[in-house]
C-alpha positions in Angstrom: 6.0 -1.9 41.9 4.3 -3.6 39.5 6.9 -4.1 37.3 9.1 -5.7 40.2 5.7 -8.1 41.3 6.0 -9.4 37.3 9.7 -10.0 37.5 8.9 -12.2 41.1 6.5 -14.5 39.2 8.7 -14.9 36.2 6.8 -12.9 33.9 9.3 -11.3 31.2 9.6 -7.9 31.6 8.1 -5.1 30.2 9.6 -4.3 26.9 10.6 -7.6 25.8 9.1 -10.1 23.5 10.0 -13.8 25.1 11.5 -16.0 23.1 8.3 -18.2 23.5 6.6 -15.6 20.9 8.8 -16.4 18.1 8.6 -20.0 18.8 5.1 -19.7 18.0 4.8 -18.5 15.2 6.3 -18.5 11.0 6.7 -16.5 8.5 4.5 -17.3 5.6 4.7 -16.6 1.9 1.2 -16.3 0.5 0.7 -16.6 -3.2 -3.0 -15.0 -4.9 -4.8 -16.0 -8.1 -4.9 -13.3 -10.8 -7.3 -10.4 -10.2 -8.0 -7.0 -8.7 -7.8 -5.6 -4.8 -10.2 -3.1 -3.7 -8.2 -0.1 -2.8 -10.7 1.3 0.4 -8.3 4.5 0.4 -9.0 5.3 -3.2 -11.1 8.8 -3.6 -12.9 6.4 -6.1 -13.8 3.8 -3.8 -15.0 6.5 -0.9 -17.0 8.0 -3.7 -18.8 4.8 -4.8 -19.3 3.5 -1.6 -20.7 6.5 -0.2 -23.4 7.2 -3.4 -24.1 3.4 -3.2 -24.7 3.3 0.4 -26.3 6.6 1.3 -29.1 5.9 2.9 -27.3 2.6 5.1 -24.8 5.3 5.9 -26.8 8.2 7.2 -29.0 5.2 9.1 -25.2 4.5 10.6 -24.6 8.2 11.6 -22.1 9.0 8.2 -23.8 12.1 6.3 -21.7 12.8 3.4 -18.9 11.5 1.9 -17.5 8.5 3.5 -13.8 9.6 5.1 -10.8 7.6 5.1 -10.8 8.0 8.9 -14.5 6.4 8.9 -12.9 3.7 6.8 -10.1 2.7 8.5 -11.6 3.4 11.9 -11.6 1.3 14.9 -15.2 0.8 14.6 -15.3 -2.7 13.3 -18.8 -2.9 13.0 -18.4 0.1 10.5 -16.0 -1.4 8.5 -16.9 -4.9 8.9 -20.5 -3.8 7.4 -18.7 -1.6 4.1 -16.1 -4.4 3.6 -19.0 -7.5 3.7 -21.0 -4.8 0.8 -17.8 -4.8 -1.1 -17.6 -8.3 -0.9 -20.8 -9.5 -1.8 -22.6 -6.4 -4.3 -19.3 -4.8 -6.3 -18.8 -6.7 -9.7 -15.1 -4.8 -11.3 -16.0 -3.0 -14.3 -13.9 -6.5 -16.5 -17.5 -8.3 -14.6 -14.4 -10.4 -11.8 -15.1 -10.0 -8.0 -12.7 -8.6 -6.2 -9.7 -10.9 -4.7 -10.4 -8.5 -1.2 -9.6 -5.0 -0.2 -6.3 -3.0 0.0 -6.0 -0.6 3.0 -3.6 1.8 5.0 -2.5 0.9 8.1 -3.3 3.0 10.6 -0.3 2.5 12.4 1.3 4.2 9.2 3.6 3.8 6.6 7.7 2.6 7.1 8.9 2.9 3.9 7.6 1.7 0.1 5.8 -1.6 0.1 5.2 -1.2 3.9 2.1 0.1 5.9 -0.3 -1.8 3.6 -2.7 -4.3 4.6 -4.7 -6.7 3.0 -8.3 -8.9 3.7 -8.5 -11.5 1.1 -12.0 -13.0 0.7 -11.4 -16.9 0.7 -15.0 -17.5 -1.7 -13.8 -20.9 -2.1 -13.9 -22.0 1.1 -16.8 -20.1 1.8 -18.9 -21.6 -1.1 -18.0 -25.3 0.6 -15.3 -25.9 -2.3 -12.2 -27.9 -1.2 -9.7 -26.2 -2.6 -8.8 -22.0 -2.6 -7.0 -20.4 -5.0 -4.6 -19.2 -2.7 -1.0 -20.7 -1.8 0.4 -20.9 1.2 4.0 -22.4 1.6 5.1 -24.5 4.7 6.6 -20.7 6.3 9.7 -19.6 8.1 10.5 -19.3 11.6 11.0 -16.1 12.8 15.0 -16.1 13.6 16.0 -13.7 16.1 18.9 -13.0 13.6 16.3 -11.7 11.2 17.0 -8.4 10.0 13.5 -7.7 9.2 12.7 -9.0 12.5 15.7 -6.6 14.1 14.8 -3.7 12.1 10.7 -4.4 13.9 12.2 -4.5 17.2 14.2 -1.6 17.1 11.7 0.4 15.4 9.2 -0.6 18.3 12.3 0.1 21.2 11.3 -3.8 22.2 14.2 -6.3 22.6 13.8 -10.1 22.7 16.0 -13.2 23.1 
């Protein structure tokens, strides 16, 4: 019933991405400056984190060893709090900040290169300075032709137009 009440007023239907979506939106290319990403589902990383933030941790409920499932949890306040620590306390053992972190997505993985997700810290632009390190090019449109974009939408049983 509801279904049919969406179709009445137009709305696309259930399982489809409108045309509208892709319209919207590009494909970007983003290239970094040189350096290091902070790899949250390293055993190193849950280790340091968790001797360096003990007694914030057990204050937050986390006795123990930090878990990957705390890490990558849908607790943003959680996460938000370990990844601003990262951010602003770790120095990388060659004395550089990290770029940002590295992290598993918890939707999983799809195949090599895929399933990995990224938060770049833009310190530039946060320090007031005009210009970040990072490029962005002009993007892409998203083609419906794609056969990345083909490959998503079968793999997510969605069809589009």
């Amino acid at each position: 019933m509801v279904e049919d009440d969406w179709l009445k007023a137009g709305n696309m239907q259930p399982g489809w991405l409108p045309t509208v979506w892709r319209d919207g939106r590009r494909i970007y290319e983003i290239t970094f400056p040189d350096g290091w990403w902070v790899d949250v589902a390293s055993s190193d990383t849950l280790s340091t984190v968790s001797a360096a933030l003990e007694e914030t941790l057990l204050k937050w409920g986390i006795t123990g060893t930090l878990t990957l499932s705390e890490l990558t949890s849908s607790d943003r306040k959680l996460t938000t709090r370990i990844a601003t620590w990262l951010r602003e306390e770790v120095t990388l053992d060659d004395g550089s900040q990290p770029l940002g972190i590295q992290f598993p997505s918890k939707y999983g993985r799809s195949g090599e290169a895929a399933g990995t997700s990224w938060a770049y810290w833009m310190r530039a632009v946060d320090a007031g300075l005009s210009k970040e390190p990072a490029v962005v090019d002009n993007g892409l449109p998203i083609e419906l032709s794609d056969p990345d974009f083909k490959h998503a939408l079968r793999f997510h049983h969605i069809e589009s137009r």
